[in-house]
Residue, then its C-alpha position, 0 to 999 in steps of 0.5 A: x516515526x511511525x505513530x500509531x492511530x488510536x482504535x478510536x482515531x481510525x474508528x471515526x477516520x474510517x466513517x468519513x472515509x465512508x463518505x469519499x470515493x474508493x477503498x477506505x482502508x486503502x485512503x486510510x493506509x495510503x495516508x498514513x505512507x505520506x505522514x510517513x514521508x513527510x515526517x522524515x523530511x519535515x520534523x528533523x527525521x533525518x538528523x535522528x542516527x536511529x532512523x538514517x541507519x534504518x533507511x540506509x539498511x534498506x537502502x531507503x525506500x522500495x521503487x513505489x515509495x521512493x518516487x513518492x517520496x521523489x514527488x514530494x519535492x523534499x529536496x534537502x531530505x532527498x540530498x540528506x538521506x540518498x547521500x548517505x545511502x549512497x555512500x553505503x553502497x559505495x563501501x559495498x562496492x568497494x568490498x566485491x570481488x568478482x567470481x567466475x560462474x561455474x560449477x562452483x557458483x552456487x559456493x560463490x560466498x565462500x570463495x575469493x580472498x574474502x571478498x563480498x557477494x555482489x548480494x550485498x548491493x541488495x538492501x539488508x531490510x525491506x523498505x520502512x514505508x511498505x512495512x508501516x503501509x501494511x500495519x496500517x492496513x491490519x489496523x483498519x481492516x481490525x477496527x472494521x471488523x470490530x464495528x462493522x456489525x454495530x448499525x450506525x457504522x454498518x449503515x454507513x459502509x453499506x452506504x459507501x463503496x465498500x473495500x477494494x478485493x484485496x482488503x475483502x480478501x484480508x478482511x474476510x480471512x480474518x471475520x472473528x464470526x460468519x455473521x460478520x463474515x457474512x455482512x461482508x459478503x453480502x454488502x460486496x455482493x450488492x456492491x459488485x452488482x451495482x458496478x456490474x450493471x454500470x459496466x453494462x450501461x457503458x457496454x450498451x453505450x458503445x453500441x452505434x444504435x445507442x450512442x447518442x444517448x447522454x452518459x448517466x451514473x455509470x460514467x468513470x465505473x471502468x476506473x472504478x472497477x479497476x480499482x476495486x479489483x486490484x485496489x489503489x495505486x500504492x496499495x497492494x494488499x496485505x500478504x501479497x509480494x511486492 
């Protein structure tokens, strides 16, 4: 159920993303994880064979997006879908059988009656949600570089917090010329040095000699920075492991 945005959709919802704290392609893929969810459970998802058998073959969802799904409070689709799963694992058990450790181990899945490796309690494909997170994320960071030379859009990322280091990283890898590449780099450059002196203020700050002066725009840049460099929760950049 992973419908895809339009090039144009994910034009205009990047520019209001724009306008809102953080990283917009993570804002952007992060939503798209909990239209996700939220269609599975809400839009009759789980009564479609196609989708339940895809969910039990990855055993529903990765840790990170099963407690959001768990969040959501979708009880009957929780019921629903981990009984299923449940029942599959329950199956797998059933056909283990156990296998002496030794020199042998290593030929374990050839030895023992027939009886399956405990591998198959590992789920048999990787989690939907991460898969569809990651298609999101190589779909906003294409339509960002596509546009970000054009002024109107330019003038607008440079006005905005800029994308988190592990979406740089990608976008930078994948810049179709410098001149792109390098509007990227000089627009996270003047972005770094904005936060940088905001992460000093908050050092001067800590000095007993300074403590007693009001707090200014470099409140919350600790949480800030964090989140640039290792991006939103949920997120954790395109190419890297889980």
């Amino acid at each position: 159920m992973d419908r895809q945005p339009s090039r144009t959709s994910i034009y205009h919802d990047l520019l209001d993303a724009f306008q809102q704290a953080g990283c917009p392609v993570c804002r952007l893929a992060l939503g798209a994880v909990r239209a996700y969810l939220d269609s599975i459970s809400r839009e009759g998802g789980l009564t479609d064979l196609e989708i339940r058998t895809r969910l039990r073959e990855s055993h529903a969802f990765c840790p990170v997006h099963a407690h959001q799904w768990l969040e959501s409070q979708h009880v009957l689709g929780t019921a629903i879908l981990y009984e299923d799963v449940l029942s599959h694992l329950t199956a797998e058990l059933q056909g283990l059988r156990y296998r002496k450790r030794g020199f042998l181990a290593g030929a374990a899945p050839l030895l023992g009656g027939g009886g399956r490796s405990v591998d198959a309690l590992e789920p048999h494909r990787p989690c939907p949600a991460c898969e569809l997170l990651a298609r999101a994320e190589a779909r906003s960071i294409d339509v960002l570089l596509e546009h970000v030379r054009q002024a109107e859009f330019r003038d607008a990322y440079a006005r905005s917090g800029g994308v988190c280091l592990p979406h740089l990283r990608s976008a930078l890898s994948a810049a179709p010329d410098e001149s792109t590449f390098r509007t990227l780099i000089d627009a996270a450059v003047a972005r770094h040095e904005a936060l940088g002196a905001h992460l000093r203020e908050i050092i001067r700050l800590h000095d007993y000699r300074y403590s007693h002066e009001p707090s200014g725009e470099e409140r919350g840049a600790d949480a800030r920075a964090v989140r640039h460099v290792a991006g939103e929760p949920g997120v954790r950049g395109m190419g890297q492991d889980s």
